[in-house]
C-alpha positions as CSV (number, residue, x, y, z in Angstrom):
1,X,171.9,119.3,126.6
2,X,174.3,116.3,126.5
3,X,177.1,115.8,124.4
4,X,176.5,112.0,122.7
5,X,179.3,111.1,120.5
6,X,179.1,107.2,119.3
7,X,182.2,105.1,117.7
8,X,182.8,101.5,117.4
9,X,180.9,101.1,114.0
10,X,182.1,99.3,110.5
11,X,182.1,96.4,108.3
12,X,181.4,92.8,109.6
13,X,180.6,89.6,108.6
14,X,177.2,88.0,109.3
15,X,177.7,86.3,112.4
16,X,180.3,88.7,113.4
17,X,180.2,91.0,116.4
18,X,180.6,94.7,117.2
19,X,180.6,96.7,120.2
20,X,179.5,100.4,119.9
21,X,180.0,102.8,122.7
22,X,178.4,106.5,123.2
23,X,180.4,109.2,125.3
24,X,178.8,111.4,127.3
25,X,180.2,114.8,127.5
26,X,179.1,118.4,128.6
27,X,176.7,117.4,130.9
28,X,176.2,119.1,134.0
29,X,174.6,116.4,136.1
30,X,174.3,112.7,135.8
31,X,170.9,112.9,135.2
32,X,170.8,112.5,131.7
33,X,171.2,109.0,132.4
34,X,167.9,108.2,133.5
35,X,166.9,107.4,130.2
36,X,169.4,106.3,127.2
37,X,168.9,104.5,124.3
38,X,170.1,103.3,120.8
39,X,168.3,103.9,117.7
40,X,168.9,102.8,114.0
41,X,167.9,103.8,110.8
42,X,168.6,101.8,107.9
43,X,169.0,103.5,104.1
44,X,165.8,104.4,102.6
45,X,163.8,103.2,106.0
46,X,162.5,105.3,109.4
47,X,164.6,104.8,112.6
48,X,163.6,102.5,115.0
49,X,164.4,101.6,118.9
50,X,167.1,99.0,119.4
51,X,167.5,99.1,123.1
52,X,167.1,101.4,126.1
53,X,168.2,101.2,129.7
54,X,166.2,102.9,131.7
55,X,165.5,104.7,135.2
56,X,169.5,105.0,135.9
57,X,170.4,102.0,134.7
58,X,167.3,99.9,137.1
59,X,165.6,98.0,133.9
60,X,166.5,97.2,130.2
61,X,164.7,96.0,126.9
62,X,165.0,95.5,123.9
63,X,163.5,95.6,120.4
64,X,162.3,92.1,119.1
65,X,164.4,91.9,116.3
66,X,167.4,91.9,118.3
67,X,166.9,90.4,121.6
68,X,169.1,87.7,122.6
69,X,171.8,88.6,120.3
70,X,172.6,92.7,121.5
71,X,172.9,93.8,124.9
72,X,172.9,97.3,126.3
73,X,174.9,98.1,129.3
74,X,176.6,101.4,130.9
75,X,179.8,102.3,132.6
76,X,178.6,105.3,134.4
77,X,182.7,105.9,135.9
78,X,183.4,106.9,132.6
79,X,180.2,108.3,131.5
80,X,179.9,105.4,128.8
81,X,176.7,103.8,127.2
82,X,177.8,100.5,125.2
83,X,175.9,98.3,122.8
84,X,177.3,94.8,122.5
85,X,176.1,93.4,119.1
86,X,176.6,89.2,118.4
87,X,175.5,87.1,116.2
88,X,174.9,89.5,113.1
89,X,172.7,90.1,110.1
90,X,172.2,91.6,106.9
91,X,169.7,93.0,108.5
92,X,171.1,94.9,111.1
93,X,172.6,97.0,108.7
94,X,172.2,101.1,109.7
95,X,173.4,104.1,111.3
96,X,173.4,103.4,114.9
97,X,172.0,106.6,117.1
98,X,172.5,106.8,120.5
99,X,170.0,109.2,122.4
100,X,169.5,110.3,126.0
101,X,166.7,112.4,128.3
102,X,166.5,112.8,131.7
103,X,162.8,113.6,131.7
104,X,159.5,111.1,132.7
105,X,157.6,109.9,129.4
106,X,154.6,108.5,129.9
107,X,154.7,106.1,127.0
108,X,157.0,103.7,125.1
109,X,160.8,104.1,125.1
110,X,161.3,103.5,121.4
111,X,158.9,106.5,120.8
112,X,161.9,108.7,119.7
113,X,160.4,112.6,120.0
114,X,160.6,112.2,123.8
115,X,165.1,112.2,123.5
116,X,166.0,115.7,124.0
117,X,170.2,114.5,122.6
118,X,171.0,112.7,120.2
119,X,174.3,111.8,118.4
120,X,175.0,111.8,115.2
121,X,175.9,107.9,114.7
122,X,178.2,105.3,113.5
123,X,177.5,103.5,110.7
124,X,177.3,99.3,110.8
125,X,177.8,97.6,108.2
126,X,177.3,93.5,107.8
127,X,177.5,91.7,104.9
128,X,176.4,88.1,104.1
């Protein structure tokens, strides 16, 4: 499997912004890429689908809570997925996950069994 390393987390401001990038490494093909997401899992709550890019890069969405303020976006030159984060919130407070498959799933992308590699996250923090 994949190599997902994430960085780019910390402490911000509500109303601040972050940018959080996950490194690919190991792989031995690009195809890892067709599907590739970030999760988040808040203290003492179950982790949840923030974003996704999907079908090499072809469509993107986004969990309701944060659409309109992140956006998710790859560099596939240097094997790079990036989540750009604006406007924060209390709210978005968590460890950030970012996950990747390269296998067809029939349902939802936030359904998080179907990620064969995972990272082990980077920790946002905002505070009001």
């Amino acid at each position: 499997q994949v190599q997902l390393v994430e960085s780019g987390g910390g402490s911000v401001q509500a109303g601040g912004s972050l940018r959080l990038s996950c490194v690919a490494s190991r792989y031995p093909n690009s195809s890892y890429r067709y599907k590739m997401a970030w999760f988040r899992q808040a203290l003492g709550k179950e982790r949840e689908g923030v974003a996704a890019i999907l079908r090499y890069g072809g469509i993107t969405d986004y969990a309701d809570s944060v659409r309109g303020r992140f956006t998710i976006s790859q560099d596939n030159a240097k094997n790079t997925l990036y989540l750009q984060m604006n406007s924060l919130k209390p709210e978005d407070t968590a460890m950030y996950y970012c996950a990747a498959d390269n296998r067809y799933y029939s349902g939802s992308w936030s359904d998080e069994q179907q990620y064969g590699s995972w990272g082990q996250g980077t920790q946002v923090t905002v505070s009001s």
